[in-house]
PDB file of N, CA, C and O in Angstrom:
ATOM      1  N   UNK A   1     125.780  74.946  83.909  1.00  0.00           N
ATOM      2  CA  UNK A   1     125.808  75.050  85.340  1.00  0.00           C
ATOM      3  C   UNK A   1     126.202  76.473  85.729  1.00  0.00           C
ATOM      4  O   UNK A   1     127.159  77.082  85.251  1.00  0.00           O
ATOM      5  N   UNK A   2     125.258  76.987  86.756  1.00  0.00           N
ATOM      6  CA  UNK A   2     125.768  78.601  87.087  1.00  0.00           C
ATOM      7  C   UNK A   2     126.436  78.353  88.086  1.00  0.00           C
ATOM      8  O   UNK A   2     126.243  77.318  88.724  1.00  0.00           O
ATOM      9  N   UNK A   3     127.426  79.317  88.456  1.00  0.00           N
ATOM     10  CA  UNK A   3     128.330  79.602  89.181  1.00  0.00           C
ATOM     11  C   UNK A   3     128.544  81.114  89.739  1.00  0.00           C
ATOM     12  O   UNK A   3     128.776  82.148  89.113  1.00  0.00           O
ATOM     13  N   UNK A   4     128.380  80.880  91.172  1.00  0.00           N
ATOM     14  CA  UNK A   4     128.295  82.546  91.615  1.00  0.00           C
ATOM     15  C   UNK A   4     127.328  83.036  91.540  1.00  0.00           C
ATOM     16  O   UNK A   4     126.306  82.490  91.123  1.00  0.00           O
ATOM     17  N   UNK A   5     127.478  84.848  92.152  1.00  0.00           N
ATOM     18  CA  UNK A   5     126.387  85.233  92.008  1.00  0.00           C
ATOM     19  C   UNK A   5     124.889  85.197  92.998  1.00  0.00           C
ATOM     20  O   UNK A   5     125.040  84.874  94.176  1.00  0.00           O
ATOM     21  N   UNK A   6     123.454  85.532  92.504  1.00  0.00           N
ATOM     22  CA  UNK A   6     122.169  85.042  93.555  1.00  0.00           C
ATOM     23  C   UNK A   6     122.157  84.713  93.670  1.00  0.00           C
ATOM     24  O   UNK A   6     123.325  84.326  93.656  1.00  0.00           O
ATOM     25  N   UNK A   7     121.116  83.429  94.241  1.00  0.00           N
ATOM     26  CA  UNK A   7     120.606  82.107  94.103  1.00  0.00           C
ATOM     27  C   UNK A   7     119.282  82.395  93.454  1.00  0.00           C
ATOM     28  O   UNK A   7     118.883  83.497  93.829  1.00  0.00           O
ATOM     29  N   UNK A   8     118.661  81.958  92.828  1.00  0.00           N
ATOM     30  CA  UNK A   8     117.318  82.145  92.373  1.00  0.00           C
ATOM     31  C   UNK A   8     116.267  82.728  93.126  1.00  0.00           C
ATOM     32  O   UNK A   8     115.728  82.127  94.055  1.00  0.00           O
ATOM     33  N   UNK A   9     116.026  83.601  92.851  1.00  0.00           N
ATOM     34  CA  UNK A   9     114.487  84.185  93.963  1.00  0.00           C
ATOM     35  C   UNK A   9     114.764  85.076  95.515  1.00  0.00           C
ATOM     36  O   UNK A   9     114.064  85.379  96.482  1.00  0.00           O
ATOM     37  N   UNK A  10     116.807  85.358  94.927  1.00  0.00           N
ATOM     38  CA  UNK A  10     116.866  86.266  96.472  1.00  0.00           C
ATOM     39  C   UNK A  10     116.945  87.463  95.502  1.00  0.00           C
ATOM     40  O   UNK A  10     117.223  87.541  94.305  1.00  0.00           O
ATOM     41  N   UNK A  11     116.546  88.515  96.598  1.00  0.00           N
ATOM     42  CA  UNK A  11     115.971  89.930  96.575  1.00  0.00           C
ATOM     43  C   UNK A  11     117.242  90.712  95.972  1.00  0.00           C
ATOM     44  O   UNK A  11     118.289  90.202  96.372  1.00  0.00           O
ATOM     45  N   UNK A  12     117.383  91.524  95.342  1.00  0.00           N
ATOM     46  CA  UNK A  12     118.488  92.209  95.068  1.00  0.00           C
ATOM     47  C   UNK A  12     118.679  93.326  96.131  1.00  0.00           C
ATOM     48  O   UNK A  12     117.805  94.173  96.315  1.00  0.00           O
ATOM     49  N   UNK A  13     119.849  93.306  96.826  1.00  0.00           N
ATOM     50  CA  UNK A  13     119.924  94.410  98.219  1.00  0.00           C
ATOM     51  C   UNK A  13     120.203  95.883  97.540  1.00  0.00           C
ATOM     52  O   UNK A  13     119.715  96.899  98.034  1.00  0.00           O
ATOM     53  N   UNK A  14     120.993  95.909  96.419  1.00  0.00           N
ATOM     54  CA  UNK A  14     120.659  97.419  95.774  1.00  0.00           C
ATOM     55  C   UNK A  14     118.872  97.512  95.607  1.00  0.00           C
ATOM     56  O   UNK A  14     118.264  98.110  96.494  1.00  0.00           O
ATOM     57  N   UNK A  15     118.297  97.060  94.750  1.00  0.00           N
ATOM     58  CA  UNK A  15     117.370  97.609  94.620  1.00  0.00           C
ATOM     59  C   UNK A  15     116.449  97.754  95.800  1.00  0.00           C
ATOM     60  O   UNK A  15     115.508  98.535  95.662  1.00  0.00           O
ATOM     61  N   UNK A  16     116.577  97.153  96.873  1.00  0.00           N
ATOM     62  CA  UNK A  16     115.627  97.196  97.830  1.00  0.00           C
ATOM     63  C   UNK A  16     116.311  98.384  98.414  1.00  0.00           C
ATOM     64  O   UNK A  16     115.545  99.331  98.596  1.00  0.00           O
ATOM     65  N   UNK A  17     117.590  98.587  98.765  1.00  0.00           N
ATOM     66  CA  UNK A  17     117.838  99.772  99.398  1.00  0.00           C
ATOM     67  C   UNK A  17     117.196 101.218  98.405  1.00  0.00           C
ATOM     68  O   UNK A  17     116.637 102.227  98.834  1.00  0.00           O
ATOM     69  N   UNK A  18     117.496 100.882  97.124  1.00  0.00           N
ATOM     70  CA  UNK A  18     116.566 102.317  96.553  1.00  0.00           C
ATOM     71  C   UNK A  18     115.508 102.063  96.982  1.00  0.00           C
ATOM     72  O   UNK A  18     115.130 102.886  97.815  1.00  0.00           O
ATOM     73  N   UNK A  19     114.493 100.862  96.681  1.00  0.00           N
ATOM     74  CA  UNK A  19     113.467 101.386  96.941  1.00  0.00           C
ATOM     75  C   UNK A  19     112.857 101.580  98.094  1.00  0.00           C
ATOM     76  O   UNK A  19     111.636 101.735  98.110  1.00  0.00           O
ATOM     77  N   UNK A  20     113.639 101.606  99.305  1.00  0.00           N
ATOM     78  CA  UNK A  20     113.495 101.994 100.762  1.00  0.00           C
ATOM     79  C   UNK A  20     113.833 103.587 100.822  1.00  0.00           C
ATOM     80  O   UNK A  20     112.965 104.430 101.053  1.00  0.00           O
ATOM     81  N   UNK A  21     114.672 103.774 100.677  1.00  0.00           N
ATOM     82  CA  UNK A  21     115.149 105.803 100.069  1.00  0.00           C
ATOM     83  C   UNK A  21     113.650 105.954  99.626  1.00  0.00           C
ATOM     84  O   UNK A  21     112.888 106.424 100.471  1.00  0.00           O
ATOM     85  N   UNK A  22     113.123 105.599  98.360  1.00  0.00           N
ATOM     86  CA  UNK A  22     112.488 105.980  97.411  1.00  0.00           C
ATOM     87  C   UNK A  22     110.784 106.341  98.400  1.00  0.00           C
ATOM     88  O   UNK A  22     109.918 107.186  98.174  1.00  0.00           O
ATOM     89  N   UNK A  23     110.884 105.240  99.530  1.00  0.00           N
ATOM     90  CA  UNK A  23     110.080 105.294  99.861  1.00  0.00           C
ATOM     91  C   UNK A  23     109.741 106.145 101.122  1.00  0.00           C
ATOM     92  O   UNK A  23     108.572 106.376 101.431  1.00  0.00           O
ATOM     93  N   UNK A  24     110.727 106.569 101.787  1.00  0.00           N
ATOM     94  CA  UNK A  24     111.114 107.547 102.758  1.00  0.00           C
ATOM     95  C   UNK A  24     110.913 108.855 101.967  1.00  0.00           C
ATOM     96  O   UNK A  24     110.263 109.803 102.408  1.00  0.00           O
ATOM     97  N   UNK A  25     111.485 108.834 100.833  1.00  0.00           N
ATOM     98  CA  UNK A  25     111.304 110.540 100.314  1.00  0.00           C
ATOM     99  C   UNK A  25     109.528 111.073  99.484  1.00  0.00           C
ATOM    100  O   UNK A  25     109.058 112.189  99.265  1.00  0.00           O
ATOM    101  N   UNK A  26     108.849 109.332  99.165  1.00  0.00           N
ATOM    102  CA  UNK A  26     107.373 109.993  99.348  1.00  0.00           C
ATOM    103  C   UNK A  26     106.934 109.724 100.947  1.00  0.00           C
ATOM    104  O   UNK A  26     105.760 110.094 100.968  1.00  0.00           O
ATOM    105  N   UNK A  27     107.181 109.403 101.892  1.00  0.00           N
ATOM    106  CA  UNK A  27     106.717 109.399 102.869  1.00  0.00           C
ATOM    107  C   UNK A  27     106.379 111.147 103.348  1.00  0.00           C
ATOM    108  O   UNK A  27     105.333 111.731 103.627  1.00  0.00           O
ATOM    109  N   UNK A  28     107.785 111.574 103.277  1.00  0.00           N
ATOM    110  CA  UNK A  28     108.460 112.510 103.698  1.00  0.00           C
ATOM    111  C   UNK A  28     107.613 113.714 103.322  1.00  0.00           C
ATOM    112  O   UNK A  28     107.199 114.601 104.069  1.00  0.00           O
ATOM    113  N   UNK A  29     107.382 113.516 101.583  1.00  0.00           N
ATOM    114  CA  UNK A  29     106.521 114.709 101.174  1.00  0.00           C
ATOM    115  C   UNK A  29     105.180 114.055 101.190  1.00  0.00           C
ATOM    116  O   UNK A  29     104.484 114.862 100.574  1.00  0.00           O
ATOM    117  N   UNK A  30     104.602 113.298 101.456  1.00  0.00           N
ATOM    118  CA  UNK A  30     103.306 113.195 101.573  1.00  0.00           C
ATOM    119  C   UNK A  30     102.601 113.732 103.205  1.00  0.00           C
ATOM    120  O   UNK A  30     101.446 114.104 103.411  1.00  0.00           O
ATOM    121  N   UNK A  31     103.695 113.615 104.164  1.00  0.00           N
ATOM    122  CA  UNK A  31     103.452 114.126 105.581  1.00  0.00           C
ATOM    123  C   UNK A  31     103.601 115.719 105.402  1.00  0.00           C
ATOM    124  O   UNK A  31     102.648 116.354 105.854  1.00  0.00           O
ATOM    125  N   UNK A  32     104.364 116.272 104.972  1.00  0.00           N
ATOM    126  CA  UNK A  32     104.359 117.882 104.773  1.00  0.00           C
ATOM    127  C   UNK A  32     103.588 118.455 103.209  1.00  0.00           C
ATOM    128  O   UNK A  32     104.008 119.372 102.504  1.00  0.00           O
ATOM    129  N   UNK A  33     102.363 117.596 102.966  1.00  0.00           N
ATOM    130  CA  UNK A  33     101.905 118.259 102.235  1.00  0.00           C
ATOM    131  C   UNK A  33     100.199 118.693 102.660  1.00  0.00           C
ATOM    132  O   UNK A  33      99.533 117.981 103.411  1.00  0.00           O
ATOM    133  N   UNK A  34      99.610 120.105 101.968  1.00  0.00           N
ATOM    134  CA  UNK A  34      98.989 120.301 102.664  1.00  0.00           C
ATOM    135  C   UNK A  34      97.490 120.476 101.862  1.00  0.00           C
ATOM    136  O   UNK A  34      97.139 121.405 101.135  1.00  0.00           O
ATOM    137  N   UNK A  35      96.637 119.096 102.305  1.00  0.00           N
ATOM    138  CA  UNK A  35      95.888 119.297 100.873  1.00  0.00           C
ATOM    139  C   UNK A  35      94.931 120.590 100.877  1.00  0.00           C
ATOM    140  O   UNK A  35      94.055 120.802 100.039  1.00  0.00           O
ATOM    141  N   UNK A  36      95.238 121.378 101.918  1.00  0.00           N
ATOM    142  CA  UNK A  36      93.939 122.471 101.434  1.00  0.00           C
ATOM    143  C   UNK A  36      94.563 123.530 101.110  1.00  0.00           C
ATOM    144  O   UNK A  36      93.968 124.598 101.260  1.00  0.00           O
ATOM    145  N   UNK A  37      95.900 123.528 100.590  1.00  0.00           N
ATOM    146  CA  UNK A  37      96.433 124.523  99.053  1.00  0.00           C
ATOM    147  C   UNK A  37      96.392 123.935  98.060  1.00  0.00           C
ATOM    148  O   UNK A  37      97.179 124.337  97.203  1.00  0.00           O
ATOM    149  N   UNK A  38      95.638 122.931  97.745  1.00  0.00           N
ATOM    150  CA  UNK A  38      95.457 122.022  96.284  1.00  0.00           C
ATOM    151  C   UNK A  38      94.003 122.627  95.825  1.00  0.00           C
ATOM    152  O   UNK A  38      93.078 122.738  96.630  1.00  0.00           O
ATOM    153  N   UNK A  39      93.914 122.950  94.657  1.00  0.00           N
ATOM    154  CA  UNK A  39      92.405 123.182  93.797  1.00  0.00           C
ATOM    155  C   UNK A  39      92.078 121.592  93.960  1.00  0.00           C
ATOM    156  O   UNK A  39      92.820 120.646  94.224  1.00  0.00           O
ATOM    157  N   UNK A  40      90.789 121.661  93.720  1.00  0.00           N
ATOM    158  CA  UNK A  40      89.357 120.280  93.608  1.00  0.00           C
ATOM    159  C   UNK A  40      90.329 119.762  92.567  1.00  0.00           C
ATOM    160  O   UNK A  40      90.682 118.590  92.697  1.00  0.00           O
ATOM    161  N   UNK A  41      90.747 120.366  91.693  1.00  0.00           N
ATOM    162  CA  UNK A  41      91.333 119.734  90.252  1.00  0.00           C
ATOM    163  C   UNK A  41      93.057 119.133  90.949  1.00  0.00           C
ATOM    164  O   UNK A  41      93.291 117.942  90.745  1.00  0.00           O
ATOM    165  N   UNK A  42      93.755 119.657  91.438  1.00  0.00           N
ATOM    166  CA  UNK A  42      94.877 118.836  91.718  1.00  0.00           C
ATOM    167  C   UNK A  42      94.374 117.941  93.022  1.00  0.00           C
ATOM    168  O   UNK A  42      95.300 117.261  93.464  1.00  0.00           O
ATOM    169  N   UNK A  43      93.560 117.837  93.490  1.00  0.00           N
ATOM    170  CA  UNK A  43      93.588 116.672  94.634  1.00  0.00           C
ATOM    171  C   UNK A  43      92.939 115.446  93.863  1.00  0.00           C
ATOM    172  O   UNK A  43      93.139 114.292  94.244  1.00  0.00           O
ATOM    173  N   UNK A  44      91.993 115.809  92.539  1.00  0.00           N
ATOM    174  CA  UNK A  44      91.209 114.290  92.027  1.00  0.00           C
ATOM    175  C   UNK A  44      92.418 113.818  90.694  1.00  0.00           C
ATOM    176  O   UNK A  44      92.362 112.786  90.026  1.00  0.00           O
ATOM    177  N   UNK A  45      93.691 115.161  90.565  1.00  0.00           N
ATOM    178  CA  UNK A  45      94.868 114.431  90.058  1.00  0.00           C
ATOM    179  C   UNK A  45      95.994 113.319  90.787  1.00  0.00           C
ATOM    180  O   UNK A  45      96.638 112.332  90.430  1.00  0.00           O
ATOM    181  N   UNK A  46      95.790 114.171  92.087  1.00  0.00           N
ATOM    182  CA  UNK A  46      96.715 113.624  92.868  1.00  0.00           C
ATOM    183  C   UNK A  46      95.965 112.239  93.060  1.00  0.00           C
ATOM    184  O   UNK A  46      96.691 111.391  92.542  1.00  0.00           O
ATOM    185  N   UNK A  47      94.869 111.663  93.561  1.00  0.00           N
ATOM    186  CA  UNK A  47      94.203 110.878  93.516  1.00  0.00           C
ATOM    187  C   UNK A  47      94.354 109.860  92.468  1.00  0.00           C
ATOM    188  O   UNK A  47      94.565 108.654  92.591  1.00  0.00           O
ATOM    189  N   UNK A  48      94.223 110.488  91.542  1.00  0.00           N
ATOM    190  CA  UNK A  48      94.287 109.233  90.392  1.00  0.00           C
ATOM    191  C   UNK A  48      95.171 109.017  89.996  1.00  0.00           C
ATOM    192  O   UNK A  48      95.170 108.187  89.086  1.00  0.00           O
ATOM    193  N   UNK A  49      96.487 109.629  90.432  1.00  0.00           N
ATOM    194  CA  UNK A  49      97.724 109.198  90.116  1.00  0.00           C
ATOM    195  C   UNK A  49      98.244 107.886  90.966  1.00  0.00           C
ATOM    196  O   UNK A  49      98.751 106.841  90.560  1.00  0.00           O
ATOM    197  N   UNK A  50      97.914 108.350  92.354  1.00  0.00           N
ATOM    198  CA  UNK A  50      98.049 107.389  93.257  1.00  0.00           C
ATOM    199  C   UNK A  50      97.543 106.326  93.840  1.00  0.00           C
ATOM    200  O   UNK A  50      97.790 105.695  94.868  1.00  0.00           O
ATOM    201  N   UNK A  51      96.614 106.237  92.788  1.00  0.00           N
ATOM    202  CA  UNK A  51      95.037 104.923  93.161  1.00  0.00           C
ATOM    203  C   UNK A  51      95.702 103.633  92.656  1.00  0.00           C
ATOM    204  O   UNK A  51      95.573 102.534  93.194  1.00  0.00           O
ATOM    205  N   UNK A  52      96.427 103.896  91.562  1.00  0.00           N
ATOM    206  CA  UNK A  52      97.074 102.684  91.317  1.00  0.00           C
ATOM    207  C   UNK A  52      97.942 101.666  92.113  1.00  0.00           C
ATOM    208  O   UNK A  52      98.255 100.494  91.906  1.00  0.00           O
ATOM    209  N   UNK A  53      98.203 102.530  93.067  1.00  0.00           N
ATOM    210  CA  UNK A  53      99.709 101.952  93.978  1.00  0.00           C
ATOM    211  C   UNK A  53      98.452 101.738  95.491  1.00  0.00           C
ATOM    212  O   UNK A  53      98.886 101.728  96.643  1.00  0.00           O
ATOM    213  N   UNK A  54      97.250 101.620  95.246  1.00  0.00           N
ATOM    214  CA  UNK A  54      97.022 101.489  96.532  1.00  0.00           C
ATOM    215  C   UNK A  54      95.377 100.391  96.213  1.00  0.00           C
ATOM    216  O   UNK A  54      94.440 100.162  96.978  1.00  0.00           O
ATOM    217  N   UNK A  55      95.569 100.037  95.097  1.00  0.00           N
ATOM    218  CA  UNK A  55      94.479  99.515  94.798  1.00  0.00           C
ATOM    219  C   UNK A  55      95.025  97.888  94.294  1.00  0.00           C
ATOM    220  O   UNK A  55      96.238  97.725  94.423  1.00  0.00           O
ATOM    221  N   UNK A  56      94.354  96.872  93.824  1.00  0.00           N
ATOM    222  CA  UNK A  56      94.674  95.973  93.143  1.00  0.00           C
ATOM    223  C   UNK A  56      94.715  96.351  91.694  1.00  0.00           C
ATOM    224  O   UNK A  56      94.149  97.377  91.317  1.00  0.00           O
ATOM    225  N   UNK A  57      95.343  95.591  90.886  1.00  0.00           N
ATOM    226  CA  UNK A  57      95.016  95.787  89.557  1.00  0.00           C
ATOM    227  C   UNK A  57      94.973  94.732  88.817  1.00  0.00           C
ATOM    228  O   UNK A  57      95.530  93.636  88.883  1.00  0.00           O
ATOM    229  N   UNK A  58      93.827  95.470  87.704  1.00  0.00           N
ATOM    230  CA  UNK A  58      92.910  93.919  87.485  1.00  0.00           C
ATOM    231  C   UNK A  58      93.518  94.243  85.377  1.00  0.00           C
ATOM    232  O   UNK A  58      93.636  95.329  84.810  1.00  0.00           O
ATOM    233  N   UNK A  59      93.756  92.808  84.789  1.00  0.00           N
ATOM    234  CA  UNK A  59      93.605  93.125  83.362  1.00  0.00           C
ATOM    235  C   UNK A  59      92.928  92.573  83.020  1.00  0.00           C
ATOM    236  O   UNK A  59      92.811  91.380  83.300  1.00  0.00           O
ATOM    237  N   UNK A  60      92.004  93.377  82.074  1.00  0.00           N
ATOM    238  CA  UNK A  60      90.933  93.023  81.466  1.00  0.00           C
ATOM    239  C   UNK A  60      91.331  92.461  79.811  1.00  0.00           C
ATOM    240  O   UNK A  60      91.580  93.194  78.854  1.00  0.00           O
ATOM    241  N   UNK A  61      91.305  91.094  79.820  1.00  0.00           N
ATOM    242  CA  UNK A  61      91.256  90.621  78.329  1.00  0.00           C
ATOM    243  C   UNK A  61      90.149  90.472  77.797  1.00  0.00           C
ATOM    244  O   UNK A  61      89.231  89.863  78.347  1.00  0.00           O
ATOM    245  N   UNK A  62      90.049  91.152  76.337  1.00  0.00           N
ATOM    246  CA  UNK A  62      88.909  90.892  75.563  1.00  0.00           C
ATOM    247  C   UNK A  62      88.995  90.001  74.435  1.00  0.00           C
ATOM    248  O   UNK A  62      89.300  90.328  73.288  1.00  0.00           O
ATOM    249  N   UNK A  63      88.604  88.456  74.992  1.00  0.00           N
ATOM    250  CA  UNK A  63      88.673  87.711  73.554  1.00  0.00           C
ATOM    251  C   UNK A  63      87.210  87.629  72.130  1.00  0.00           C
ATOM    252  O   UNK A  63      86.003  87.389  72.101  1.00  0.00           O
ATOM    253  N   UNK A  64      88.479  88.058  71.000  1.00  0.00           N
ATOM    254  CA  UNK A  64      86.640  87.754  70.255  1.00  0.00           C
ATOM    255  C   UNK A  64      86.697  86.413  69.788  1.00  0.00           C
ATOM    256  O   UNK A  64      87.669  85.846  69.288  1.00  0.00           O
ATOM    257  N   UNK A  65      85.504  85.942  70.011  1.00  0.00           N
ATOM    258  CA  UNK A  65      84.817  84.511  69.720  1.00  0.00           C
ATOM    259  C   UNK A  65      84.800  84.461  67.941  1.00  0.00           C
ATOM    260  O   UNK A  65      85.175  85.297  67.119  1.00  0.00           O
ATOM    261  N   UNK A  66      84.204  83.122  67.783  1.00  0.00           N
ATOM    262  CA  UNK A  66      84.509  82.802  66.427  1.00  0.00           C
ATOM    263  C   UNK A  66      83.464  83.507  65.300  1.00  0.00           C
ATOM    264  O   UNK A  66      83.631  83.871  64.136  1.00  0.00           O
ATOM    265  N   UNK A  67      82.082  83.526  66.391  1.00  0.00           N
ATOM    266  CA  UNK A  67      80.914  84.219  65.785  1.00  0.00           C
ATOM    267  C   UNK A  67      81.011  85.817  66.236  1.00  0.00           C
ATOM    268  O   UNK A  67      81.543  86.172  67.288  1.00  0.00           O
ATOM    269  N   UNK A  68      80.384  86.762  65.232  1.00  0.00           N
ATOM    270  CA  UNK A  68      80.874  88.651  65.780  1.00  0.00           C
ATOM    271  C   UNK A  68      79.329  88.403  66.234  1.00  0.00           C
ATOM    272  O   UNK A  68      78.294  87.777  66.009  1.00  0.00           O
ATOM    273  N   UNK A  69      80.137  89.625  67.253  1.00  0.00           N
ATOM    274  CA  UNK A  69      78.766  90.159  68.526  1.00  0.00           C
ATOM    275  C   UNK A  69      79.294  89.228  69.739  1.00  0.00           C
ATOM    276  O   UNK A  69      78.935  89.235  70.916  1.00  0.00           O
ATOM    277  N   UNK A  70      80.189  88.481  69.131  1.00  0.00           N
ATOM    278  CA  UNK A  70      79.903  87.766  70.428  1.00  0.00           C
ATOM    279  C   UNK A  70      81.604  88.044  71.120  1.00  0.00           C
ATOM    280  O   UNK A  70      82.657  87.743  70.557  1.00  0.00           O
ATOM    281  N   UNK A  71      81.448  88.687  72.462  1.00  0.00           N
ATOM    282  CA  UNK A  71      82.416  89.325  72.939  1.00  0.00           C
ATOM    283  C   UNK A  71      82.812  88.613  74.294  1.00  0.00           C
ATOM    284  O   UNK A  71      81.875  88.359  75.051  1.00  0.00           O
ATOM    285  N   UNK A  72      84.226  88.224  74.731  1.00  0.00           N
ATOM    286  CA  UNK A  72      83.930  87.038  76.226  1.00  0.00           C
ATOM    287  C   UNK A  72      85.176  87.965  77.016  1.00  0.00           C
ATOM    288  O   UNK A  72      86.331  87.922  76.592  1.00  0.00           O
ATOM    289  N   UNK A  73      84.792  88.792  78.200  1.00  0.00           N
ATOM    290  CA  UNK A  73      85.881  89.502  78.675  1.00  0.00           C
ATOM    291  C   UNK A  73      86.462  88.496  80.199  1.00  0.00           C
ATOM    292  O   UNK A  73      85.586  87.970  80.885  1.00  0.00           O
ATOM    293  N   UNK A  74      87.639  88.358  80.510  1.00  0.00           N
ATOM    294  CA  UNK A  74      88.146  87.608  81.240  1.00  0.00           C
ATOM    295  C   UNK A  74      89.250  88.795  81.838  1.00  0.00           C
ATOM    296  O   UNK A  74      90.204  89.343  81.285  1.00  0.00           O
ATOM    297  N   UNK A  75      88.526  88.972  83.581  1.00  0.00           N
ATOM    298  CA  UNK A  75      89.436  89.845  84.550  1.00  0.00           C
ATOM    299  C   UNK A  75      90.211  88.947  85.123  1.00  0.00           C
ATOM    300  O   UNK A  75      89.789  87.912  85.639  1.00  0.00           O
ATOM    301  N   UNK A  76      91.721  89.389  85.051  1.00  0.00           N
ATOM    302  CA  UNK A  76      92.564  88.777  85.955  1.00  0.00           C
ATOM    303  C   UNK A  76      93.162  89.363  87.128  1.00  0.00           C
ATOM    304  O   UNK A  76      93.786  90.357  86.754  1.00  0.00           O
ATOM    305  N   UNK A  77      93.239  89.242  88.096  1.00  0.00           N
ATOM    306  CA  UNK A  77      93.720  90.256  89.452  1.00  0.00           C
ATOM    307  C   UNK A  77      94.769  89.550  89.555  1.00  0.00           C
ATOM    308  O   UNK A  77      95.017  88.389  89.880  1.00  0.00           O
ATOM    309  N   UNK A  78      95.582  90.805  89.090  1.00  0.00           N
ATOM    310  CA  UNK A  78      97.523  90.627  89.212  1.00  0.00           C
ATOM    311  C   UNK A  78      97.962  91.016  90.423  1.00  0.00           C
ATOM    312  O   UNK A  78      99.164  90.974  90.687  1.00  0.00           O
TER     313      UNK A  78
END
């Protein structure tokens, strides 16, 4: 029997307060930044760094079957 403590499934208020900071200080530099001092090459970095956090993301499992050649891929959207 637990005693004290969360309750199951509440939010931790430290971590939400970092990640409220965390999220104010890219706010912060993403408003004072200026993409036309970036080369073609740091804006399709900056890009693909940040596609992740603004996209879904999908995992791709590849199971192999019992017979070869034969390949069965299963996307899951996490």
């Amino acid at each position: 029997m637990r005693r004290g403590g969360r309750v199951a499934g509440t939010k931790n208020k430290i971590t939400i307060s970092v990640r409220d900071k965390i999220q104010q200080v890219l706010n912060n530099c993403i408003d004072n930044l200026d993409l036309n001092e970036l080369s073609n090459r740091e804006k399709i970095e900056l890009v693909g760094k940040l596609l992740p956090f603004v996209t879904p993301k999908y995992l791709s499992i590849v199971e192999q079957m019992a017979e070869p050649n034969q390949i069965k891929t299963i996307e899951i959207n996490l």
